[in-house]
Backbone as numpy.savetxt, mean C-alpha at the origin, in Angstrom:
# Nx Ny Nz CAx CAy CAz Cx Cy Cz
-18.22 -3.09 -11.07 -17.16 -3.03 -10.09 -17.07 -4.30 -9.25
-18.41 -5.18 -8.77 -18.62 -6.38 -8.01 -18.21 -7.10 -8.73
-18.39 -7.29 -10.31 -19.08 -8.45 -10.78 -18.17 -9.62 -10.30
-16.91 -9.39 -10.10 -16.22 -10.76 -9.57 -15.95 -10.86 -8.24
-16.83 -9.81 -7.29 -16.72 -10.45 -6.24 -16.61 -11.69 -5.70
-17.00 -12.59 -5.99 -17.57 -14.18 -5.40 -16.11 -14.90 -5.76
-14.96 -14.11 -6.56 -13.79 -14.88 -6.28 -12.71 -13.96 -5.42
-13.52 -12.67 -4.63 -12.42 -12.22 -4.46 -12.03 -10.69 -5.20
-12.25 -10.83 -6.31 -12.17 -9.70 -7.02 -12.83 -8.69 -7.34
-12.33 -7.45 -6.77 -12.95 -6.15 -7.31 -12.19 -5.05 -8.08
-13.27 -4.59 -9.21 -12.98 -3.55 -10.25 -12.96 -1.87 -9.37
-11.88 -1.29 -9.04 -12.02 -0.13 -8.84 -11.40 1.05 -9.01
-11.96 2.13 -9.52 -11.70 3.48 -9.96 -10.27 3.85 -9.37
-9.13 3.72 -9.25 -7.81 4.24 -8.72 -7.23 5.27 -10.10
-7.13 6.89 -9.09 -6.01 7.84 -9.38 -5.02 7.15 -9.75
-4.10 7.49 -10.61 -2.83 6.87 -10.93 -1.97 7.88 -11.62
-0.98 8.51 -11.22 -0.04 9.12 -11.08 0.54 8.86 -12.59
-0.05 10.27 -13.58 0.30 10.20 -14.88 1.43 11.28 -15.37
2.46 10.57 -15.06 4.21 11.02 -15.56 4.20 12.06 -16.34
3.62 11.49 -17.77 3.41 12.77 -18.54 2.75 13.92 -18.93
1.77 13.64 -18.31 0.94 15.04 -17.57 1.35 16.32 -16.79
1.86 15.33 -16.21 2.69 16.12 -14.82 3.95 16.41 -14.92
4.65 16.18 -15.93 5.62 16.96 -16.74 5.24 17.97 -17.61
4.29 17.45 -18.29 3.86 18.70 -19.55 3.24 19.89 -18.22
2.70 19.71 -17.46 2.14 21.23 -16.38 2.84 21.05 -15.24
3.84 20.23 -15.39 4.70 21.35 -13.78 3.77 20.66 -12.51
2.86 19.84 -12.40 2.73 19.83 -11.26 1.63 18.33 -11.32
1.64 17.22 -10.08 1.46 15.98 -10.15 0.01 16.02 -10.44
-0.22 15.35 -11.90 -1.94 15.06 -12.05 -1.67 13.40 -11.99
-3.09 13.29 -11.99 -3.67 11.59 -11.55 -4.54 11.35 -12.54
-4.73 10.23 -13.26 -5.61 9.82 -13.90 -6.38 8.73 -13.62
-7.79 8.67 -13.40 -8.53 7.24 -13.19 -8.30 6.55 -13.61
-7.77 5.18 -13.88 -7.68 4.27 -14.20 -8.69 3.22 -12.96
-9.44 2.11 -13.70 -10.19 1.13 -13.46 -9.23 -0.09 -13.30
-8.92 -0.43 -12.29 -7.27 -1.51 -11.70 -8.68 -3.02 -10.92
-8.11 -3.91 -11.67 -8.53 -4.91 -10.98 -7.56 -5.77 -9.78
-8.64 -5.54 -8.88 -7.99 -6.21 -7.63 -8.12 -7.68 -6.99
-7.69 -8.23 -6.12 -7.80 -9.41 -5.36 -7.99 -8.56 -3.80
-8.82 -8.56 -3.21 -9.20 -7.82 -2.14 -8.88 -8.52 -1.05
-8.55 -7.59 -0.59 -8.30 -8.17 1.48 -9.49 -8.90 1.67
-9.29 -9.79 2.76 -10.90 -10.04 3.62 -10.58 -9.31 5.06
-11.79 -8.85 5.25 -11.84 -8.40 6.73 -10.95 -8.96 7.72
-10.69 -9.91 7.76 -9.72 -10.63 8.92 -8.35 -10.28 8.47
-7.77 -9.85 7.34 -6.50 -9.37 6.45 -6.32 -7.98 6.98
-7.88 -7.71 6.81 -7.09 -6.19 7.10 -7.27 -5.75 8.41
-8.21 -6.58 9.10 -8.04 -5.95 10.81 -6.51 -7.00 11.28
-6.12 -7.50 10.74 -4.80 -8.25 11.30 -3.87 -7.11 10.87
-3.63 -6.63 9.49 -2.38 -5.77 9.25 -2.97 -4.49 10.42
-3.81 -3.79 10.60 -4.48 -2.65 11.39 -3.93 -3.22 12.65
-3.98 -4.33 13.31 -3.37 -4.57 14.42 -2.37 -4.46 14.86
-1.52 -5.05 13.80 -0.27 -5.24 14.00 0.80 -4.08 13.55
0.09 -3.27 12.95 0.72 -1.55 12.56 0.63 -0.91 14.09
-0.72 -1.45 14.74 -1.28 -0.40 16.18 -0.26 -1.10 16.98
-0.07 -2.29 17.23 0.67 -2.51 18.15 2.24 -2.58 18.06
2.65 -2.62 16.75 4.31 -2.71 16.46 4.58 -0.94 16.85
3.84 0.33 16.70 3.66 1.98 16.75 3.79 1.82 18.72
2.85 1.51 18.60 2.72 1.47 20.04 3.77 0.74 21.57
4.36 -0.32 20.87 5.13 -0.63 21.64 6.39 -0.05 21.60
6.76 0.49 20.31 7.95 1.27 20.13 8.04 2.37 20.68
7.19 3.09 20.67 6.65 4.47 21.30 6.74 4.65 22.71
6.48 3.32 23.14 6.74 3.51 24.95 8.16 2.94 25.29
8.72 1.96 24.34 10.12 2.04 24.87 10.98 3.24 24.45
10.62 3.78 23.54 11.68 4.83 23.04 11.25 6.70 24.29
9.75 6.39 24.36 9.66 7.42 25.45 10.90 7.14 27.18
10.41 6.43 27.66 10.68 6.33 28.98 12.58 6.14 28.69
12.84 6.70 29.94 14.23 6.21 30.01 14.82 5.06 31.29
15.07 4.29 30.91 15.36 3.04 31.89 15.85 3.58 32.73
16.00 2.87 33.89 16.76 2.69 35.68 17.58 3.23 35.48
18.86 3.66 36.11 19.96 4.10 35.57 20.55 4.24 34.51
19.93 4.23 33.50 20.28 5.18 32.02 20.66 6.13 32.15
22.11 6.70 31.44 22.25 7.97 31.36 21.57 8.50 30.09
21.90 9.67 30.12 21.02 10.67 29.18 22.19 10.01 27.94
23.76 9.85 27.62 23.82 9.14 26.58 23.59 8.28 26.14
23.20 7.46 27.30 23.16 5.81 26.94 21.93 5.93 26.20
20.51 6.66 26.92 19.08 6.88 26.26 19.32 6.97 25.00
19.90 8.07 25.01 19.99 8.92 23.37 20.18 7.89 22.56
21.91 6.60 22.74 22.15 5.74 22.04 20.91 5.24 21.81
20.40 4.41 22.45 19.77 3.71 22.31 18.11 4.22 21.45
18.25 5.49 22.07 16.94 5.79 21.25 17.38 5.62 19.51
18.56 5.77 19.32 19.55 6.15 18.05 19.08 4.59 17.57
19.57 3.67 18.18 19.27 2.22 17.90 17.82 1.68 17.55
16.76 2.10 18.45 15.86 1.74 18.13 14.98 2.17 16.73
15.33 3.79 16.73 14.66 4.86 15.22 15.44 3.22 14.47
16.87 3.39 14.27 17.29 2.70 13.10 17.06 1.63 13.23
16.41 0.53 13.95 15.85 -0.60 13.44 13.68 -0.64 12.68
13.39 0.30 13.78 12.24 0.75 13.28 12.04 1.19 11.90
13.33 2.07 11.03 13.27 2.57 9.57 13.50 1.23 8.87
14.27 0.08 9.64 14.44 -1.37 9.06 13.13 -2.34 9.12
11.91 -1.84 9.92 11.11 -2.53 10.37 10.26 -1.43 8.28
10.19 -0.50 9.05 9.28 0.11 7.79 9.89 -0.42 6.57
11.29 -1.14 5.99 11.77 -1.00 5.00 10.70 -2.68 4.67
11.06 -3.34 5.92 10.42 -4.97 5.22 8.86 -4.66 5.10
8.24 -3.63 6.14 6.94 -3.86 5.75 6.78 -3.49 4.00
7.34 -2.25 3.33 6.96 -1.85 2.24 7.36 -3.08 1.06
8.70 -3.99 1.86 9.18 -5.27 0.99 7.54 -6.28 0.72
7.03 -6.44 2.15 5.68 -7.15 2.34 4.99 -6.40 1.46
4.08 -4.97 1.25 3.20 -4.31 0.73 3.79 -4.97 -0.83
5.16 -4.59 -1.46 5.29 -4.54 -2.81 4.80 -6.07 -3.25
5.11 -7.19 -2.56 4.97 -8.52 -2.45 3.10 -8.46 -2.69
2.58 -8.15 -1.71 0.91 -8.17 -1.47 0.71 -7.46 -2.94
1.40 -6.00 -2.95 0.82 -5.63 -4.61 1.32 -6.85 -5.99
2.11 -7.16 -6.04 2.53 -8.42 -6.55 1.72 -9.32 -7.38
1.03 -9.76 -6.09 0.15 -10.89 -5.98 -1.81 -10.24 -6.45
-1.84 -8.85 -5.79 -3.00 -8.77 -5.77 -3.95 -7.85 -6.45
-2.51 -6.85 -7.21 -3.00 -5.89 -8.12 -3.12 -7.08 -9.66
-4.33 -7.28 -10.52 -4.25 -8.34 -11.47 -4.11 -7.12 -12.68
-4.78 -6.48 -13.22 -4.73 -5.83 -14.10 -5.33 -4.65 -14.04
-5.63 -4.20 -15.43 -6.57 -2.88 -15.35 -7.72 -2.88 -16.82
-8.41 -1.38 -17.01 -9.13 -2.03 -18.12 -9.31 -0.43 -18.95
-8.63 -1.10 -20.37 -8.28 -0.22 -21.23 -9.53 0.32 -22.42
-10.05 1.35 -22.35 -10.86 1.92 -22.93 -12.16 2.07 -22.03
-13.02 2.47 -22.43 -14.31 2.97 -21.67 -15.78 2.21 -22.03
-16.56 2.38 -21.15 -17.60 1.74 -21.12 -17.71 0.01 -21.39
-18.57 -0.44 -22.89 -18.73 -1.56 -23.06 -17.49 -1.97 -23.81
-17.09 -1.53 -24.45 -15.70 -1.71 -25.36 -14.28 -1.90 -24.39
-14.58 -1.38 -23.20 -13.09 -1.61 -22.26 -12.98 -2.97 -22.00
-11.50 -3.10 -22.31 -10.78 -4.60 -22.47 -10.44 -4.58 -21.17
-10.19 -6.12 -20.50 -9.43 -6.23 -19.21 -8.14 -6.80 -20.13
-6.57 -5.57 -19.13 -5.67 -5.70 -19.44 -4.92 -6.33 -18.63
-4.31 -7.52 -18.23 -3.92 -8.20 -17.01 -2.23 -7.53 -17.00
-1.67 -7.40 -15.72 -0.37 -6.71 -15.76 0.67 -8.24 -15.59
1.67 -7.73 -16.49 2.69 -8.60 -16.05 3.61 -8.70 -15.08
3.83 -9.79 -14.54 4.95 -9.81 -13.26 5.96 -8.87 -13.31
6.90 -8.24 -14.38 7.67 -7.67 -14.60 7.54 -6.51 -14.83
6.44 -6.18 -15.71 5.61 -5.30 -16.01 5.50 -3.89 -14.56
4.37 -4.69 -13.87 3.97 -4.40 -12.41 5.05 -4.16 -11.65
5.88 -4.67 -11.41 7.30 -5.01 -10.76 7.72 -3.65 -10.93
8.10 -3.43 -12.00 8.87 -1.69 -12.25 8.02 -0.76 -12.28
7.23 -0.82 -12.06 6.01 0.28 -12.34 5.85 0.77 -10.64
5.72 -0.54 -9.58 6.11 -0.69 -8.33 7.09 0.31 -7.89
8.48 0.16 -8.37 9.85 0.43 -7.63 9.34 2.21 -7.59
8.54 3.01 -8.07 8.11 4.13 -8.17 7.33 4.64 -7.25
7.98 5.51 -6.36 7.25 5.54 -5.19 5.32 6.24 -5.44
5.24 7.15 -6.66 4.20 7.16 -6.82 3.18 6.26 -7.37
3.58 5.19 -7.63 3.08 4.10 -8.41 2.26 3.34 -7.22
3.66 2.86 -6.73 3.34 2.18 -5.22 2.16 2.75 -3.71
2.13 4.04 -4.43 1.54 4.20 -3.53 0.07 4.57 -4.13
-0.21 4.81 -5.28 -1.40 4.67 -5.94 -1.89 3.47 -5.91
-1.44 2.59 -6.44 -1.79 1.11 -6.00 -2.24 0.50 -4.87
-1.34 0.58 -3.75 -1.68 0.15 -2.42 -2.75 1.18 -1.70
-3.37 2.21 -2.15 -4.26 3.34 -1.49 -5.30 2.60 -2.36
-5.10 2.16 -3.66 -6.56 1.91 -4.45 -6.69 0.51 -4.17
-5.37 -0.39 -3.29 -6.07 -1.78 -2.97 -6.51 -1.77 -2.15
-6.73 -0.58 -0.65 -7.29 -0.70 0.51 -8.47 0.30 0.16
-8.93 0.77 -0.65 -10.04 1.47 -0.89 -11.27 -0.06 -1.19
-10.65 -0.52 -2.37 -11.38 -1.31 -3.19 -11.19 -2.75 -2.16
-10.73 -3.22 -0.95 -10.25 -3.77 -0.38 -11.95 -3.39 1.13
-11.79 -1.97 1.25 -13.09 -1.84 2.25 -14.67 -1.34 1.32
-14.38 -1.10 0.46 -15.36 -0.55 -0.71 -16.19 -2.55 -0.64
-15.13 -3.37 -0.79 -16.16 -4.25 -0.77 -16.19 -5.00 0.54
-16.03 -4.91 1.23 -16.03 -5.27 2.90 -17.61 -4.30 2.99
-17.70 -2.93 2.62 -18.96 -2.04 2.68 -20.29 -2.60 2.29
-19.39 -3.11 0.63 -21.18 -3.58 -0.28 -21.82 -5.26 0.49
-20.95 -5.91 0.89 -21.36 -7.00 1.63 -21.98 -7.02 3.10
């Protein structure tokens, strides 16, 4: 799972959301797949952790309070204004995440034990596999696993 730590890279166990499984029984199974990563460094990920706490947080207190002479429509507008730039704020972060998966999901590794090949994903490949919200989100859960998994072993 380490062995390429020292560039960065870790091998790790990610669920992955298998389509045809979960068609043939009616209901969402996951399969392990072994996904090679390019891992956060600690300073990556307490910066995104920051900046999630404080972009939540500042929104949260302007959208609570109601200004000086605000009326109760004007609030409302405006609370109306702020949700809809905030769902615009979540739309670029997931633009950023698909970008970071992009770059940092490299491949995976096909067959088991000593015989498993490393399969590297293609730009295009990855790309559509991405636009799937279960894809995307198997990926980005198994790059912040394998992302503190080795932040742990160090």
């Amino acid at each position: 799972m380490f062995e390429r730590a020292n560039l960065g890279q870790v091998t790790w166990p990610t669920p992955i959301y298998d389509r045809d499984a979960t068609e043939a029984k009616g209901e969402v199974v996951k399969q392990p797949l072994l996904v090679r990563y390019r891992v956060f460094t600690r300073a990556e990920r307490k910066a995104m952790e920051r900046e999630q706490v404080q972009s939540l947080a500042s929104k949260a207190r302007e959208l609570m309070v109601r200004k000086e002479g605000e009326t109760l429509e004007q609030h409302t507008a405006r609370v109306e204004t702020e949700t809809q730039r905030l769902i615009e704020d979540m739309d670029a972060r997931d633009a950023r995440r698909e970008q970071e998966l992009l770059s940092r999901v490299l491949g995976y590794y096909q067959g088991t034990g000593s015989t498993a090949e490393f399969v590297p994903f293609e730009h295009g490949q990855l790309h559509e596999l991405l636009a799937f919200d279960g894809y995307h989100e198997d990926f980005w859960n198994g790059l912040r696993e394998a992302s503190r998994g080795a932040a742990a072993k160090n």
